[in-house]
C-alpha positions as CSV (number, residue, x, y, z in Angstrom):
1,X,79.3,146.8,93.2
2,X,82.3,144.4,94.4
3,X,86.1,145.4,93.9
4,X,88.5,142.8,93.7
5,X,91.8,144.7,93.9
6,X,94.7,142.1,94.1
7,X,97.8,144.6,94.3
8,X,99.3,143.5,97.3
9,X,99.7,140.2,99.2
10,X,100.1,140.3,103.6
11,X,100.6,136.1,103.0
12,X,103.3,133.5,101.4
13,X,102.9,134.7,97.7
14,X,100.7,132.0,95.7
15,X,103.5,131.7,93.2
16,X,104.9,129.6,96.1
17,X,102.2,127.4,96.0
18,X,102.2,124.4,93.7
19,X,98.7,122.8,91.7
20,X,99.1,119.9,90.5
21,X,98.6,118.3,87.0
22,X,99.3,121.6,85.2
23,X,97.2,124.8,84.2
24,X,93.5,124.3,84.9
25,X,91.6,127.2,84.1
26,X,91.9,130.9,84.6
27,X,89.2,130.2,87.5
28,X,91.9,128.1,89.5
29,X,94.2,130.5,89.4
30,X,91.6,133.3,90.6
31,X,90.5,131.0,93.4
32,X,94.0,130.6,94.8
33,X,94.7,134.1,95.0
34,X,91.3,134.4,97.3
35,X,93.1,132.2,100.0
36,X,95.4,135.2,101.4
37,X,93.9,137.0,104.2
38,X,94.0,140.4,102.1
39,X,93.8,139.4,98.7
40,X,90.2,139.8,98.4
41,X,88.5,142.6,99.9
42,X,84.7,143.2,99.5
43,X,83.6,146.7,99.5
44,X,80.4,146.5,101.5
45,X,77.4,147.9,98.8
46,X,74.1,146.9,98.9
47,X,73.3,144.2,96.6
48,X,70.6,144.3,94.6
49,X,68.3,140.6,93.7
50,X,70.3,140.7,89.9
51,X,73.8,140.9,91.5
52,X,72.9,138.0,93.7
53,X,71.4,136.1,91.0
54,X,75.0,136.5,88.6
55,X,77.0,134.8,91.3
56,X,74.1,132.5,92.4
57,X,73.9,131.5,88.4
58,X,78.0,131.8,88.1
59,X,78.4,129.1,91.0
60,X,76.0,127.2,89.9
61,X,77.1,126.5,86.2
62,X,80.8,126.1,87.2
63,X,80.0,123.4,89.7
64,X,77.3,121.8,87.1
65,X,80.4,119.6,86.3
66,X,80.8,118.0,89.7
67,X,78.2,115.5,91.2
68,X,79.6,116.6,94.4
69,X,79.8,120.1,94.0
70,X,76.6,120.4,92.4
71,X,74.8,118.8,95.3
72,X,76.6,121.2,97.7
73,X,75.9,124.0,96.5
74,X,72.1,123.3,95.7
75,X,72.1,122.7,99.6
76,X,73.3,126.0,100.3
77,X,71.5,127.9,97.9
78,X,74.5,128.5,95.8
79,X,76.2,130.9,98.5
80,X,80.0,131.0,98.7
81,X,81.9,129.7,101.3
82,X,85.1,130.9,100.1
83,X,84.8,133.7,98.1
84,X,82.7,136.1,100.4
85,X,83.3,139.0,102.6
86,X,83.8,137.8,106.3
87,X,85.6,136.2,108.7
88,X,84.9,132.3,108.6
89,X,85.5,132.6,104.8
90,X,88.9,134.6,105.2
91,X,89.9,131.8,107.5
92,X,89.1,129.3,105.2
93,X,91.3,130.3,102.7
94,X,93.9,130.5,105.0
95,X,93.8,127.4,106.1
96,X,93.7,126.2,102.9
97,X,96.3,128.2,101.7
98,X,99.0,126.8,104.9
99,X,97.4,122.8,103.9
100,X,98.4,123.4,100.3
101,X,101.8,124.7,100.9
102,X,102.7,122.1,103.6
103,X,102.0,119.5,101.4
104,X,104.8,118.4,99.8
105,X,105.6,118.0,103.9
106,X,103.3,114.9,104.1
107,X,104.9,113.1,100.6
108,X,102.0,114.9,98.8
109,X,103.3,116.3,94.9
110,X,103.3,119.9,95.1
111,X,99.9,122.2,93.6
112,X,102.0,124.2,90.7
113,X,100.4,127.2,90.0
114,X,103.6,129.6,89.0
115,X,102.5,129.8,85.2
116,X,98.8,131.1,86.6
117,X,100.2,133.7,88.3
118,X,99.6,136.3,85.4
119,X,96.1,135.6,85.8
120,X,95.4,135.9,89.4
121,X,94.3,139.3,89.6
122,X,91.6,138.7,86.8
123,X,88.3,138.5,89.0
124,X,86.6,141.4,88.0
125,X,83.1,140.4,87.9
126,X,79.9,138.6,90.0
127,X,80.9,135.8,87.2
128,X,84.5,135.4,87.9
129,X,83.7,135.2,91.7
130,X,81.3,132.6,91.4
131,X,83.5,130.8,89.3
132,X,86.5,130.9,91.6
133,X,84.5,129.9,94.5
134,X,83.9,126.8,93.1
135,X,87.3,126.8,91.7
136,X,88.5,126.8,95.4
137,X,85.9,124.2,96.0
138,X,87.2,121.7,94.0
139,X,90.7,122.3,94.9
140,X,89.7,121.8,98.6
141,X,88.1,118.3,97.8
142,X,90.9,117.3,95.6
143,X,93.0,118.2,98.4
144,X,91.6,116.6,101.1
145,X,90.9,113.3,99.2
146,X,94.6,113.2,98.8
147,X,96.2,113.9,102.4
148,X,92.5,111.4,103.8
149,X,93.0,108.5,101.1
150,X,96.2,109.0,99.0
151,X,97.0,110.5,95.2
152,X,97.3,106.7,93.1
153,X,94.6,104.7,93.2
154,X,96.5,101.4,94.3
155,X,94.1,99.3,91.2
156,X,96.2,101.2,88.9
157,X,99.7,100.3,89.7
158,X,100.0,96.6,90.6
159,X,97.2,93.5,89.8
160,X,98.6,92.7,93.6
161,X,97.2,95.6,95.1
162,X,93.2,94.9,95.4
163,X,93.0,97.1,98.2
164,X,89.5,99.2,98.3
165,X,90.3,102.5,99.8
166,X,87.2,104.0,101.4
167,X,87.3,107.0,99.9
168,X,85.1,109.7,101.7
169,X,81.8,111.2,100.0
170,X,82.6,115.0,98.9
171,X,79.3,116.6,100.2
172,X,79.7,115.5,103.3
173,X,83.4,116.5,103.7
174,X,82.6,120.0,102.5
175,X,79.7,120.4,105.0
176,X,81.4,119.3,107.9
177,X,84.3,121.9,106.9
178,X,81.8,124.6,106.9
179,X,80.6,123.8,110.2
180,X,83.7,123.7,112.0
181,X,87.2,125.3,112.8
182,X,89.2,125.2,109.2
183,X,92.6,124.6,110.3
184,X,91.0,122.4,112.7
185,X,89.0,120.2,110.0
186,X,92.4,120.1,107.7
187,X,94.6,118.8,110.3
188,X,91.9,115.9,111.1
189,X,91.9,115.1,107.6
190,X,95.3,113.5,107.8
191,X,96.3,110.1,109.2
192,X,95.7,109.5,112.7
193,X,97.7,106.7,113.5
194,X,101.1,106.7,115.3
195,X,102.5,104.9,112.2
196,X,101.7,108.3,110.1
197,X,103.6,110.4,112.9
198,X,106.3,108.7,113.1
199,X,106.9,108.3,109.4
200,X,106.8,112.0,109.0
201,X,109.2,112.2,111.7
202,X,111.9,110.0,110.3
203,X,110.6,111.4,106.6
204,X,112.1,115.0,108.3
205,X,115.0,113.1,109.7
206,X,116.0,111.7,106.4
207,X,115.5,115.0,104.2
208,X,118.1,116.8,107.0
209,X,120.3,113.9,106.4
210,X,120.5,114.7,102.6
211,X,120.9,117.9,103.5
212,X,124.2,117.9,105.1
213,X,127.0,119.4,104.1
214,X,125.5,122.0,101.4
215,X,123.5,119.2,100.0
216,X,126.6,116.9,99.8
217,X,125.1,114.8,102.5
218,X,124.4,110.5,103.0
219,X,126.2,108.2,105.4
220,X,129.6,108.1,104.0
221,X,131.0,106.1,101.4
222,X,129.9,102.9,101.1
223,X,131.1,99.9,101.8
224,X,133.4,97.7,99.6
225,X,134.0,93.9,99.1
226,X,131.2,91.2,99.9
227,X,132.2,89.8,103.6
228,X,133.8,91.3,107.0
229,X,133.5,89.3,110.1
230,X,134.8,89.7,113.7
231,X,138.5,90.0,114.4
232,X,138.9,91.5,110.7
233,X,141.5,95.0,110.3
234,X,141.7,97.0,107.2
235,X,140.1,99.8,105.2
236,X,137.0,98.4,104.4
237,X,136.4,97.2,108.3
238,X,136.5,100.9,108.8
239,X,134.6,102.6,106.1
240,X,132.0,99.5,107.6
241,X,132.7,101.2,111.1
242,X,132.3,104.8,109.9
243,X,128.9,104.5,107.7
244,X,127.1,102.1,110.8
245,X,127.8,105.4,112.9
246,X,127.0,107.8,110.3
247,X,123.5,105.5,110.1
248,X,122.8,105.7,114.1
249,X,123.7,101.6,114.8
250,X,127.0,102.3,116.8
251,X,128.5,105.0,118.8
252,X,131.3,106.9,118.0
253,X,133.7,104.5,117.7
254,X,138.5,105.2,116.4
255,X,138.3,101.4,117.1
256,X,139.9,99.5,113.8
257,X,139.2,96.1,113.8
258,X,135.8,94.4,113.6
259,X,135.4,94.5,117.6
260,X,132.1,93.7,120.0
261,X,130.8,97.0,119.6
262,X,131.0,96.4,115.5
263,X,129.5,93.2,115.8
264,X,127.1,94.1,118.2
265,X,125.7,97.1,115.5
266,X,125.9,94.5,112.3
267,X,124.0,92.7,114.7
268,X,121.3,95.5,114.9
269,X,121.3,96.3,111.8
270,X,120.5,93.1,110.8
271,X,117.4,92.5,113.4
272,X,116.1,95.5,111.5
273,X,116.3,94.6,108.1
274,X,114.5,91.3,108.1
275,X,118.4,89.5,108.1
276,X,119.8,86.4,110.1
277,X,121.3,88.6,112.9
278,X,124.5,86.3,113.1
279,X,127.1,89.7,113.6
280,X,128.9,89.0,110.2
281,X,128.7,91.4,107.2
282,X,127.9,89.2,104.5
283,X,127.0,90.4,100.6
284,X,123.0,90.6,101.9
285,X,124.0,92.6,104.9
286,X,126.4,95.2,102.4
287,X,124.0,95.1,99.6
288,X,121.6,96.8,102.8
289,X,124.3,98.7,104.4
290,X,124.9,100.5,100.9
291,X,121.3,101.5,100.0
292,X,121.2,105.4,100.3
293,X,119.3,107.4,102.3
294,X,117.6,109.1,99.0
295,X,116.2,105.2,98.5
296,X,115.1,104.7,102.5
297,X,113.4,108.2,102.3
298,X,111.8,106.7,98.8
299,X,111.0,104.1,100.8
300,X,109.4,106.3,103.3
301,X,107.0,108.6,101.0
302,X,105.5,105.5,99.5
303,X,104.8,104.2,103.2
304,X,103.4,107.2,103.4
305,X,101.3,107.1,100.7
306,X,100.4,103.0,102.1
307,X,99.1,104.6,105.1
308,X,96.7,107.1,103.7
309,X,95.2,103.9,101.8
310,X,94.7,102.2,105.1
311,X,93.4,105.3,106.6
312,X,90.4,103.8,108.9
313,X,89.7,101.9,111.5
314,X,91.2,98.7,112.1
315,X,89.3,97.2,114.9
316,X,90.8,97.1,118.3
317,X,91.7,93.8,117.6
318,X,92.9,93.1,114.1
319,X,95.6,90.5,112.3
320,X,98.5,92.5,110.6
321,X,100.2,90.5,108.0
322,X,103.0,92.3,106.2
323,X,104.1,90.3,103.4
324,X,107.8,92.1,102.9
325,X,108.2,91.4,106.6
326,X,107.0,87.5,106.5
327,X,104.8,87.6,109.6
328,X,101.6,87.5,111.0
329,X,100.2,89.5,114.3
330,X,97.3,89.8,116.6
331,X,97.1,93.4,117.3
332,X,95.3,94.3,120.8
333,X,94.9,98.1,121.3
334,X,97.6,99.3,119.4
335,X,100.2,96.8,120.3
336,X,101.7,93.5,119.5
337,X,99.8,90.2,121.6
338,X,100.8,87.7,119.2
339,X,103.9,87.2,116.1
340,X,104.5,83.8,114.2
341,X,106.6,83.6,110.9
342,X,104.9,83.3,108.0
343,X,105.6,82.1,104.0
344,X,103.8,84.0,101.6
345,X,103.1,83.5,97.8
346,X,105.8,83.3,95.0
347,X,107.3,85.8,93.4
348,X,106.1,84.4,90.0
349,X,103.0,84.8,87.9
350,X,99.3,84.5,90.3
351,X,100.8,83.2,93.0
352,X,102.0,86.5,94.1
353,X,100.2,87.3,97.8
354,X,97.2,90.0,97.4
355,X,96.6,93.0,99.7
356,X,93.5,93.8,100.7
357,X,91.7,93.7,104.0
358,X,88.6,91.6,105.6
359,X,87.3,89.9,108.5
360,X,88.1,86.5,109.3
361,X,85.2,84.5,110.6
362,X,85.3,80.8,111.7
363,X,88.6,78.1,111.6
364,X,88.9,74.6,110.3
365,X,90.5,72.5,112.5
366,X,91.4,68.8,110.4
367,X,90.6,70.7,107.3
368,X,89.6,69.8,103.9
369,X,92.2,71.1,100.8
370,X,89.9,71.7,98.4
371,X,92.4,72.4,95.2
372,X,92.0,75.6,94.0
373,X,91.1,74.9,90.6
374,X,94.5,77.1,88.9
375,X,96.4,74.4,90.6
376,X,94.3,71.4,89.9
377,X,94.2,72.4,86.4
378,X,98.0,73.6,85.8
379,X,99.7,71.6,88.5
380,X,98.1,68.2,88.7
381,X,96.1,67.6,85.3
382,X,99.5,67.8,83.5
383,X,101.2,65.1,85.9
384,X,98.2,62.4,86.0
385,X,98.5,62.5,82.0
386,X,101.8,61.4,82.1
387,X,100.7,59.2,85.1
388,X,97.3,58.6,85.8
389,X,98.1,57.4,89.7
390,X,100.5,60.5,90.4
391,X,99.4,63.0,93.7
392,X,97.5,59.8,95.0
393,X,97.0,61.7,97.8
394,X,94.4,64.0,95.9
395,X,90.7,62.4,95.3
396,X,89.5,62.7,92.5
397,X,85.8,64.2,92.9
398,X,83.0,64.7,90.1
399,X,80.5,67.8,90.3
400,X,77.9,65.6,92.2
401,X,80.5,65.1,95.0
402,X,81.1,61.4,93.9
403,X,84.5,60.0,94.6
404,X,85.9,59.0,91.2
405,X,88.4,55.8,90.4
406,X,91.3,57.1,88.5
407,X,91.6,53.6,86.5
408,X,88.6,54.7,84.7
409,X,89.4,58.3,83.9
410,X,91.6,59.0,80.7
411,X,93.1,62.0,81.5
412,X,94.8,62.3,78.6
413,X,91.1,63.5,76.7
414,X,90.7,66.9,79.0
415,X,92.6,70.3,78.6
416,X,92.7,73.0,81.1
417,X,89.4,74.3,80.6
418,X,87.2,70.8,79.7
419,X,88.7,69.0,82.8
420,X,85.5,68.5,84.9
421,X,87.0,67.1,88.2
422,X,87.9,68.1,91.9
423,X,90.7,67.1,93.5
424,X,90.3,66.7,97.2
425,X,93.1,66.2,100.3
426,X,91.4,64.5,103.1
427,X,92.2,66.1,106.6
428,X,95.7,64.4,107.8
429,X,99.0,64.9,108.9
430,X,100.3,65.0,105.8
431,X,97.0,67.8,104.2
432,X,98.6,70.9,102.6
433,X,96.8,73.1,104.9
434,X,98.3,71.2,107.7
435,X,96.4,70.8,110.5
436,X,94.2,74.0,110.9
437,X,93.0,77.4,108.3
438,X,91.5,80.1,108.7
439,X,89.1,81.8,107.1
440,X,87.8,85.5,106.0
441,X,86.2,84.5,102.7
442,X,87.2,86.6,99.7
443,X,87.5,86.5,96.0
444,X,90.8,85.2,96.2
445,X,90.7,82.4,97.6
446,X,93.5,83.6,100.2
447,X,93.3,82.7,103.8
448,X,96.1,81.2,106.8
449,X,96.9,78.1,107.2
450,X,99.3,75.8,109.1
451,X,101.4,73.3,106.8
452,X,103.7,70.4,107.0
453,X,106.5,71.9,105.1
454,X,108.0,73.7,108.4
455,X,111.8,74.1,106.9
456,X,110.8,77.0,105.2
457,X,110.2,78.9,108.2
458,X,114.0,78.8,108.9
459,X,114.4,80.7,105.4
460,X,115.3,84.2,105.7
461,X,113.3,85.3,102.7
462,X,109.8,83.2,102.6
463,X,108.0,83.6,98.8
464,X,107.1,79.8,98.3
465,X,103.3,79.6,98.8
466,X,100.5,79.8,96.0
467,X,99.7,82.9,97.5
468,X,97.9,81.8,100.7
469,X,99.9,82.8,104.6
470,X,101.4,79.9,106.4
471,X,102.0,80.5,109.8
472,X,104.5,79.0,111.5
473,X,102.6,78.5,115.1
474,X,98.8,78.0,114.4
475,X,98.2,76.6,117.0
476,X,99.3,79.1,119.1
477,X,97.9,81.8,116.8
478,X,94.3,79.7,117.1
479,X,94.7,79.8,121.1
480,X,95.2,83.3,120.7
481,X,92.1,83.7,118.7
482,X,89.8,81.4,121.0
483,X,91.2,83.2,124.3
484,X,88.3,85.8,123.6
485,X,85.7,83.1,124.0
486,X,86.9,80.5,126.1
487,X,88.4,80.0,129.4
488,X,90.4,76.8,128.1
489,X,91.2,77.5,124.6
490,X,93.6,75.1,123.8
491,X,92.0,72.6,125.9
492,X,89.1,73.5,123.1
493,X,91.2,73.4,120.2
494,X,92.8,69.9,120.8
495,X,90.0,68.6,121.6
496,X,88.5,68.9,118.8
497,X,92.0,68.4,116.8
498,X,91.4,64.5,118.4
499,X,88.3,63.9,116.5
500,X,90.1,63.9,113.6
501,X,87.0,65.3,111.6
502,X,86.9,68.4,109.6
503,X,85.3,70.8,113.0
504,X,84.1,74.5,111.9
505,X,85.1,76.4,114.9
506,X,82.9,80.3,114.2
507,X,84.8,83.2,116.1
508,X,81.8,85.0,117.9
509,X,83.6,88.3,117.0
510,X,85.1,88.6,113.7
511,X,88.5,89.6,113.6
512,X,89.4,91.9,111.2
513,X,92.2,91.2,108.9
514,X,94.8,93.3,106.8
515,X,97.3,92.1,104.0
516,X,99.8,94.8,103.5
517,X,103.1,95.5,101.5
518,X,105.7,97.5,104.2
519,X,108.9,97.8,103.0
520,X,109.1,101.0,105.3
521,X,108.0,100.5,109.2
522,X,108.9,102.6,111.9
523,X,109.9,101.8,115.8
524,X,107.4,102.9,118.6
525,X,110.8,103.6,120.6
526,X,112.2,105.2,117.2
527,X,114.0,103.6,114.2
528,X,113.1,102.2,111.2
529,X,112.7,98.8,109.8
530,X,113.5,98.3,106.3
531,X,112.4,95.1,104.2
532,X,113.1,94.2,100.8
533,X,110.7,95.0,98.0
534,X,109.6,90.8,97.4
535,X,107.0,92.1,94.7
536,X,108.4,94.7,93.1
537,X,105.1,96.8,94.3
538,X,107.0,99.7,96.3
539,X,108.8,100.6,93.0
540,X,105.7,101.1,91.0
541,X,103.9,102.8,93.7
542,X,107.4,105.4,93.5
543,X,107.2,105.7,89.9
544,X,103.8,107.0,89.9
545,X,104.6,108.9,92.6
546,X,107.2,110.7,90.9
547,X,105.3,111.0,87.6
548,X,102.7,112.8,89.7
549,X,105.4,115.3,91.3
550,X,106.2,113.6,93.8
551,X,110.3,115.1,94.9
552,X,112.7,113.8,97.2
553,X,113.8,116.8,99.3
554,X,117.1,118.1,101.3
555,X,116.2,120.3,103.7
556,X,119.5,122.1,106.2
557,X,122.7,123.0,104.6
């Protein structure tokens, strides 16, 4: 017969340990308390073929309500890998056990279990065993889905955010944690990239920050009025002064006027906040100044969060577009080989930017706008009714590819949904798509593309597009792509760009590509960038965060 004697606890006490999403179930509770070291002890009898079956039958009904769980167990002959007399099972609940309680560590809501403690010492019974092994099962998975892939399911919290998170198969994660070191296996289920590290780091950095002071902490009071500029004196040039020091831009400084060494911080400050860096502390640069550090570590946990949805690999070479940030990048291993500006979609209805990922695969140098048929509809249909030669740079094209005369079309007859034309912008100069676009065909119709409007490049915040990147060097970015394949590749590129002829140029290695939201990004010297939430997306993501448990912390005194 097995004892289960829970009267004394050598570990953390599980009442410190938080489950999420409420009570579960009696079992829950009983498979926490089996993850301290001395919490269960097995007194060593022989077991006869009816004991086994109970907890064989037990395990097997409890995890009947699991696809994953079921097909684990029926691999292992419904034995326990938790709940079991001997060493690698003791030092699985450990492991799980530290994971759990460092949680909230890595922006993860805490696992509540204080109103199950009453229950913890209920196992008295083949039954209850079985059933808090798989208990302990299913917090495992639920636990290392979250710290692998994330808590939210991005679908859910933004239209914008058709990212597909690759979410790992259950079976296979709880058989590779049998088969090797548990505190091992848990650590490798977090983010690997530097980004992740570095995040945690300045998360850390952020919570001591609040915690300053007895928990009266911050940078200071913040700033008043809308402008200071070099050579300015007075209060506010010094509160200015005091917070910028407080934040980590300028060295301790009694100086009170708006000197070099002030201008030189705004300055910084600036760079790093996605402002014109012109040294004066306009209403943008005090509005950012004045954010509080409760808000940057916001920022932080749903960067965080960002991360464990990007939580693959992102090809050696990859493009990085950040829409907050208004760029596009060729990563080579790991670091920056090319950076253009770029204008991305409106902050208004669909033309919002998407974020998802894919793999671009050719360019089209002279290219083709084929008008996405939202615009042709919305945009254009409306202004040839009022005038039937308006956008007379658009062809008008039937579904047999026949070029159509507008003087005998009455536009006037068609709505929205009965209009049965294409509109067309031959390669030119003057083609929306400019002169080149690339392409990693999706269901959005979103790819890069040069453009002839170039003054909005100059802009500090670029939201203009339909929704599609415009970079602000594609040529350059196109040399950069056809360097892999070519000893001459702008020599390649214009000559084809002389044809004037729509020319499919294939990449002979995709590239892949990433749309992300940052508003959060860290320094590889250390630092932060912070950018301005365009979309709104970031404050969603933090609402749902909270709702799930999600706390901002102050951690020192």
């Amino acid at each position: 017969m097995t004892r289960f004697p829970f009267s004394r606890f050598s570990t953390p006490s599980v009442a410190m340990v938080h489950l999420r999403r409420g009570v579960r179930s009696v079992a829950m509770a009983t498979a926490l308390s089996l993850t301290a070291a001395s919490v269960i002890t097995v007194v060593p009898a022989p077991l006869h073929a009816q004991q086994v079956s109970a907890l064989m039958q037990s395990i097997a009904e409890a995890a009947s309500a699991s696809k994953d769980l079921s097909e684990f167990y029926r691999s292992t002959g419904y034995k326990p890998i938790f709940a079991e007399n001997s060493s690698r099972a003791k030092a699985r609940r450990q492991a799980l056990l530290r994971a759990v309680q460092a949680a909230p560590n890595h922006g993860l809501a805490p696992y509540d279990t204080t109103v199950l403690e009453a229950n913890l010492r209920a196992i008295t019974s083949d039954r209850d065993l079985g059933r808090a092994e798989v208990a302990m099962a299913q917090l495992f998975l639920e636990y290392a889905r979250d710290i692998q892939t994330g808590q939210l399911v991005p679908s859910r919290i933004d239209s914008g955010i058709v990212r597909q998170v690759p979410y790992r198969d259950g079976v296979s994660v709880l058989t590779n944690f049998v088969k090797s070191s548990p505190q091992a296996y848990l650590r490798k289920l977090e983010p690997t990239s530097p980004e992740y590290a570095r995040l945690l780091k300045e998360k850390a950095n952020l919570e001591r920050v609040l915690g300053q002071s007895g928990g009266q902490g911050g940078w200071g009071q913040t700033v008043p009025g809308s402008k200071y500029e070099p050579g300015q004196t007075g209060n506010g040039v010094i509160i200015l002064r005091n917070r910028l020091m407080a934040m980590g831009y300028l060295p301790r400084s009694a100086a009170t006027s708006y000197d070099a060494s002030l201008q030189k911080a705004v300055q910084l400050f600036q760079m790093q906040h996605g402002l014109s860096p012109d040294g004066v502390a306009g209403a943008a640069t005090i509005e950012e100044i004045n954010v509080a550090p409760e808000s940057r570590l916001a920022s932080i946990l749903v960067a965080l969060e960002r991360e464990r949805w990007t939580n693959f690999d992102r090809g050696d070479r990859h493009i990085w577009v950040n829409l907050t940030d208004f760029t596009a990048k060729i990563i080579d291993h790991g670091k920056v080989s090319f950076e253009t500006r770029s204008v991305v979609g409106q902050n208004t209805g669909d033309r919002r930017s998407p974020e998802f990922s894919d793999e671009m695969e050719h360019m089209v140098i002279n290219p083709t706008w084929n008008v996405p048929r939202s615009i042709a509809v919305k945009e254009y249909l409306p202004m040839m009714q009022r005038n039937p030669n308006a956008a007379g740079h658009l062809k008008l094209v039937d579904s047999r590819g026949r070029t159509v005369s507008r003087a005998n079309v009455d536009f006037s007859q068609y709505t929205t949904k009965t209009f049965p034309f294409n509109l067309k912008q031959p390669p030119s100069d003057g083609n929306a798509l400019g002169l080149v676009k690339f392409m990693f065909p999706n269901k959005y119709n979103i790819y890069l593309h040069d453009t002839p409007s170039k003054s909005l490049f100059g802009r500090e915040v670029r939201a203009f597009s339909h929704g599609c990147i415009r970079l602000q060097q594609p040529f350059d970015f196109a040399y950069a792509l056809l360097s892999k394949q070519t000893s001459d590749p702008e020599g390649f590129f214009k000559a084809r760009l002389a044809t004037g002829a729509e020319n499919v140029v294939e990449l002979e290695h995709h590239v892949p590509v990433h749309l992300v939201y940052r508003t959060a990004v860290t320094l590889p010297k250390g630092g932060m960038e912070y950018r301005r939430d365009i979309y709104g997306r970031d404050a969603k993501i933090w609402a749902a965060l909270q709702k799930k448990g999600v706390q901002l912390r102050a951690v020192g005194g």
